[in-house]
Backbone bond lengths (Angstrom), bond angles and torsions (degrees), N, CA, C in turn:
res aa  C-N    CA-C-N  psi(-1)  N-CA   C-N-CA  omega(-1)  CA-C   N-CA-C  phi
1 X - - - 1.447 - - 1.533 110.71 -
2 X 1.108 116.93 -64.70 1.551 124.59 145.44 1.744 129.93 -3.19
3 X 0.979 95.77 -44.93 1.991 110.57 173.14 1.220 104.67 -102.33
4 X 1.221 120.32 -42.35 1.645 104.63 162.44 1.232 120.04 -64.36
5 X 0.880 142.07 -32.50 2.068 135.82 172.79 1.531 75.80 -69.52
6 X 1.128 129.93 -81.41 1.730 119.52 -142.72 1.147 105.19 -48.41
7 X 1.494 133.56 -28.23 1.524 137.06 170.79 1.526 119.79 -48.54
8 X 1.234 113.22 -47.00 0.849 142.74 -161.90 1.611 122.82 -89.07
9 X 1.314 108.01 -37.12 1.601 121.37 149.04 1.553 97.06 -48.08
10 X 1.537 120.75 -82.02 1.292 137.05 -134.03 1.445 97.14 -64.85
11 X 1.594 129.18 -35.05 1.525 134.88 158.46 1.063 129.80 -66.58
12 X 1.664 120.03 -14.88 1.515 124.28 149.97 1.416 111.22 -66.75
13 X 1.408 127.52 -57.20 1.439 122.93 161.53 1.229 118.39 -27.83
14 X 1.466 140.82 -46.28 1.260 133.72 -174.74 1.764 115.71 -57.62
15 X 1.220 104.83 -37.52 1.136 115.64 166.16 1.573 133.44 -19.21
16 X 1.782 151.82 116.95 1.042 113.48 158.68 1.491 151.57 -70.31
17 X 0.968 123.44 -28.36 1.511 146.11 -159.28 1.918 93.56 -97.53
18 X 1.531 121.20 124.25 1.642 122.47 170.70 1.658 112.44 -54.48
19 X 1.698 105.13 -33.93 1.591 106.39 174.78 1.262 121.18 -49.00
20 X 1.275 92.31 -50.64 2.023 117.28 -157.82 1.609 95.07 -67.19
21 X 1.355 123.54 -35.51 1.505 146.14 -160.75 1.474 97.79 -68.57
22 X 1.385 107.38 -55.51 1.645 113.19 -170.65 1.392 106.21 -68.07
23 X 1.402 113.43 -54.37 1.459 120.66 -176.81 1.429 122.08 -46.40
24 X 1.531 101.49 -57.10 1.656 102.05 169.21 1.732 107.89 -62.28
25 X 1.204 118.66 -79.62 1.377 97.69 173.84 1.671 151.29 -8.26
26 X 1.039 98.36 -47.61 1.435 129.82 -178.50 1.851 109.52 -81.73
27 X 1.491 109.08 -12.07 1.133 129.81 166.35 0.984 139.17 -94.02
28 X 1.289 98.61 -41.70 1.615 111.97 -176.25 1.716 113.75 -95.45
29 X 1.441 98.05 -12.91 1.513 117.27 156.00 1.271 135.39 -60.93
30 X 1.447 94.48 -42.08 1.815 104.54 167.71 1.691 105.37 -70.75
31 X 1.291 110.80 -48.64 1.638 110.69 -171.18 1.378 112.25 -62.04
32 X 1.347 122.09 -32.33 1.719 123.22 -162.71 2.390 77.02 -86.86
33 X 1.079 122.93 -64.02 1.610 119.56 172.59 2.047 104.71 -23.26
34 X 1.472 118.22 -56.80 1.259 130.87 -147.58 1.587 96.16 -94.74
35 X 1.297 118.93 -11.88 1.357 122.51 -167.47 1.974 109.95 -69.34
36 X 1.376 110.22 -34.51 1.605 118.17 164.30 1.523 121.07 -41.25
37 X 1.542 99.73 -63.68 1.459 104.00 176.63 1.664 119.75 -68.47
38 X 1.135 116.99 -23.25 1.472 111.43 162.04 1.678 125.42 -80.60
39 X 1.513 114.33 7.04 1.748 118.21 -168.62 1.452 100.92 63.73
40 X 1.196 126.13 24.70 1.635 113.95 170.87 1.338 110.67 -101.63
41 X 1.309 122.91 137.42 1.437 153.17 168.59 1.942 89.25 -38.80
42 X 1.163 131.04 127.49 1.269 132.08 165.82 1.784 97.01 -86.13
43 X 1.339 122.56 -45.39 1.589 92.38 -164.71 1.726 103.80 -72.97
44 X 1.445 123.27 -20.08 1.516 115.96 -171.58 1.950 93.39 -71.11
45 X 1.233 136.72 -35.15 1.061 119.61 136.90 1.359 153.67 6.60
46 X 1.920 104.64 -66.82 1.067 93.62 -167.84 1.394 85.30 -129.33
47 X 1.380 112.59 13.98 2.096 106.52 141.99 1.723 123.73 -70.38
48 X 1.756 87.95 -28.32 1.859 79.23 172.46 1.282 115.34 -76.06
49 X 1.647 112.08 -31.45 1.465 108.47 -179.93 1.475 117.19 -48.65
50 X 1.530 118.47 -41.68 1.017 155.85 136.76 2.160 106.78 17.02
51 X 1.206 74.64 -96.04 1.298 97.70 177.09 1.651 125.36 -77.65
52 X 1.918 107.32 2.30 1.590 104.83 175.93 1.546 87.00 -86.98
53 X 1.530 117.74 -54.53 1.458 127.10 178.46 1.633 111.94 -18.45
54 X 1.160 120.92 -63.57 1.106 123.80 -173.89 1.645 113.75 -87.99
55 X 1.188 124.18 15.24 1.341 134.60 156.29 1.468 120.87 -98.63
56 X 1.547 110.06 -30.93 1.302 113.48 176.75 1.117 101.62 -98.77
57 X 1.238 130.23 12.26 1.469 116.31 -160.75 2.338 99.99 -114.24
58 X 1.714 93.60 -11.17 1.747 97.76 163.76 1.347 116.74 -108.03
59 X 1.221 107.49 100.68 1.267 120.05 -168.12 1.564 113.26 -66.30
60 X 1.059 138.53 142.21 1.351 148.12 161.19 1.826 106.03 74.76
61 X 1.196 107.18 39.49 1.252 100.27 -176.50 1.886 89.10 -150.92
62 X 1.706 111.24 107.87 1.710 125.06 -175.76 1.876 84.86 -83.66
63 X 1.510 148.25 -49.07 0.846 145.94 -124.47 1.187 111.51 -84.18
64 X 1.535 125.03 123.98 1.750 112.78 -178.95 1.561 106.25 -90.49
65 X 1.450 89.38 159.79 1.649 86.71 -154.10 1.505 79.78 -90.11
66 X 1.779 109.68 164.48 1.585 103.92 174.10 1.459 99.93 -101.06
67 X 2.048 99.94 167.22 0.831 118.61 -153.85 1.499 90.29 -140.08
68 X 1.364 102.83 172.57 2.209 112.36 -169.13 1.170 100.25 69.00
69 X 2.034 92.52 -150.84 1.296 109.33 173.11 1.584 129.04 -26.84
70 X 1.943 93.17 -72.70 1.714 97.97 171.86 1.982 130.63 -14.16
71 X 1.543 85.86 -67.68 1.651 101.05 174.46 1.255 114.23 -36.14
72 X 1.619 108.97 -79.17 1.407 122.48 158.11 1.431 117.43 0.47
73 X 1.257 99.51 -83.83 1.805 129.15 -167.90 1.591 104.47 -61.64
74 X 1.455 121.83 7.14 1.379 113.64 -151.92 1.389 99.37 -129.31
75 X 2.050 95.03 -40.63 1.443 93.64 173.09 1.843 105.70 -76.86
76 X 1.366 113.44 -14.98 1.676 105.79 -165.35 1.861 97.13 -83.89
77 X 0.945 120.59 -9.29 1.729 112.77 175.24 1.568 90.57 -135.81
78 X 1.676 95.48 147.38 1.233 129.33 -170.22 1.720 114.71 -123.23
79 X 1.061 106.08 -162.39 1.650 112.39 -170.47 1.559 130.57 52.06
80 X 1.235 93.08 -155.85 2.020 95.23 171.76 1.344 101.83 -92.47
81 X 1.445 91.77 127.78 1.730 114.64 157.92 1.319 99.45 114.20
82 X 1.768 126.27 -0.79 0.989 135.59 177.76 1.317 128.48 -51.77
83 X 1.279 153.39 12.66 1.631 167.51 -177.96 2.097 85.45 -120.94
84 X 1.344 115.59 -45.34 1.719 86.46 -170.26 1.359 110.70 -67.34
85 X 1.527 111.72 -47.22 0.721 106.58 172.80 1.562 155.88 -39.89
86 X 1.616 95.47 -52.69 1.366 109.90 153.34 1.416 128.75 -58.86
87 X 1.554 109.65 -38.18 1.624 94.68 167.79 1.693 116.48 -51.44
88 X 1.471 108.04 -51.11 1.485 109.49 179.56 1.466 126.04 -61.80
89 X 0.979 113.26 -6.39 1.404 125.18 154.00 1.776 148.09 -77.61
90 X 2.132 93.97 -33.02 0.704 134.47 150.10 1.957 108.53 -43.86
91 X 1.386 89.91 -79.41 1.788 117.03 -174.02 1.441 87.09 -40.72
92 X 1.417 127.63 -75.25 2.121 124.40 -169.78 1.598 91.88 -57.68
93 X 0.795 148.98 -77.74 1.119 133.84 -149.70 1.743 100.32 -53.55
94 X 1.529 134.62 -61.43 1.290 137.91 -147.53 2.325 92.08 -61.58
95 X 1.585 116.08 -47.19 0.868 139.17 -177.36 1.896 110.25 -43.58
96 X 1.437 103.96 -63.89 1.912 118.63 174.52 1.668 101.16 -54.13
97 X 1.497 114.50 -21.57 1.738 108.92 -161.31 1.183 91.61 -100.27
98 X 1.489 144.02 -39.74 1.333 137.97 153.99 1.162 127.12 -55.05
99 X 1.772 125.20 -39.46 1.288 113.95 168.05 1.745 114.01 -56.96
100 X 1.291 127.91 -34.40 1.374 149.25 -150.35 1.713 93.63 -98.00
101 X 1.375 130.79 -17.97 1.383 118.72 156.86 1.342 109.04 -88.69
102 X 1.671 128.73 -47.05 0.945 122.75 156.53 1.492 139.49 -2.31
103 X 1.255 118.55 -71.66 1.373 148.99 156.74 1.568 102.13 -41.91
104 X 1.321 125.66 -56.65 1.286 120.23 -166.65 1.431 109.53 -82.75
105 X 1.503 89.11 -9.55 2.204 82.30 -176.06 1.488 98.74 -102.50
106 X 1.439 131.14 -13.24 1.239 132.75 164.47 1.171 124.78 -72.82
107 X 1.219 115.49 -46.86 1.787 141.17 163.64 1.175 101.77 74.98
């Protein structure tokens, strides 16, 4: 219970604004507290808090950044046109790792 409040402080901190800070806090404090009487896990709790913190916490930006292959493939090619590319790179690469389990689950 203990690491969940401290989670949960430290993701109110992420926050910009001292208002916004208290408010969430003061919220997500009661829920990770209220999380017993519902059978909910308090730290999976205050891992989501976790992760709203740092969603609300980049302002003016809706876009999720990618992650896996994509990323990968995105930082390894550059310039203009760089996202098609990388997806399609992404796509051959995700494709060789499935053919290559394939093979191993066929044997």
């Amino acid at each position: 219970m203990w690491a969940a409040l401290a989670l949960v402080r430290c993701a109110a901190a992420l926050l910009p604004e001292p208002d916004r800070r208290a408010r969430y806090r003061e919220q997500w404090q009661a829920d990770v507290l209220a999380a017993a009487d519902l059978d909910l896990s308090p730290l999976h709790l205050a891992l989501g808090a976790a992760i709203a913190a740092a969603r609300i916490s980049r302002k003016g930006t809706n876009v999720m950044l990618p992650i896996g292959p994509l990323a990968l493939a995105i930082r390894a090619v550059g310039g203009s046109r760089a996202r098609q590319r990388a997806a399609a790179l992404a796509v051959l690469s995700a494709l060789v790792l499935l053919g290559g389990v394939t093979m191993l689950i066929t044997g």
